[in-house]
N, C-alpha and C positions, 0 to 999 in steps of 0.2 A: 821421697814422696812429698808431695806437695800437700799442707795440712789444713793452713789456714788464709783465707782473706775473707776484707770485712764484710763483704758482702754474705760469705756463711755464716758468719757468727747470729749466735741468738738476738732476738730484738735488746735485750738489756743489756747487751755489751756497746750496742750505739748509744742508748738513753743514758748509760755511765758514761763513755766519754764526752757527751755534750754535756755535761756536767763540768767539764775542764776548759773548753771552745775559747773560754773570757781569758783564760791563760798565753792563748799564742794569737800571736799578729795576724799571721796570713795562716791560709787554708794549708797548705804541702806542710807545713807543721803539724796543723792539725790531723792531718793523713798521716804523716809522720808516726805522733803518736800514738794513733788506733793499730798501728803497721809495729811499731814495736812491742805496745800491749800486749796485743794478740799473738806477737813470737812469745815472749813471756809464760801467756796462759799457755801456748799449745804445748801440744803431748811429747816434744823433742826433748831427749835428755840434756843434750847441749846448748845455754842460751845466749851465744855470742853473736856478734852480728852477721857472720857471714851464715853459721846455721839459719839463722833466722830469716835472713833473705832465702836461702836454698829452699826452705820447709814452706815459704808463702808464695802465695799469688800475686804476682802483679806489684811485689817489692822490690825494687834495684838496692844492690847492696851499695853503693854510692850514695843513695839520698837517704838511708837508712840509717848511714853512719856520717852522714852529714848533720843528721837530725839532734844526733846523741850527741856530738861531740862541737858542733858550732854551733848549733841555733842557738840564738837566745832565748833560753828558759830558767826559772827562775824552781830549784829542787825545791826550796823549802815550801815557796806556794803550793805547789803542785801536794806536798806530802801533807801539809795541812790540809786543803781540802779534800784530799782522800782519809785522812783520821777523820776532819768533822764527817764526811759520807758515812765512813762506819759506825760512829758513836750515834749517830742517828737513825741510821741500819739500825743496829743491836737493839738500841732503847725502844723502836717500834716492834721489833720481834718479842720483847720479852713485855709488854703489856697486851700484847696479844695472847702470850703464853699462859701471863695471870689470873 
């Protein structure tokens, strides 16, 4: 069953990844990533690349695993600006909370 593409996904799943955009060169990276995110989050127990094509819309399993394993990307960018997101997430939820 076909579960996810990005056009389902909630509004905050685009405004997260354009938070990354300054990360990759060209655009088919950046679909790239919203295309593997999105297998990630979805509800399949298996998160390999071919599941991931199989469970999305409009994902080739070729430019999918093209993404993951040639593009140039840089992990550790990518993981810091997801830790700062969160630490900035949290610290605003919890002055909220105070």
């Amino acid at each position: 069953m076909k579960e996810t593409t990005p056009a389902a996904m909630p509004p905050c799943f685009e405004r997260w990844c354009q938070k990354f955009d300054d990360c990759w060169k060209k655009q088919p990276q950046k679909t790239g990533f919203r295309h593997y995110l999105g297998g990630l989050l979805g509800e399949s127990e298996r998160k390999n690349i071919s599941q991931i094509a199989n469970n999305s819309i409009g994902v080739v399993y070729n430019r999918l695993h093209h993404f993951i394993a040639d593009s140039p990307w840089n992990a550790n960018l990518i993981n810091e600006r997801r830790q700062g997101d969160n630490q900035q997430t949290f610290s605003c939820q919890n002055s909220v909370e105070d």
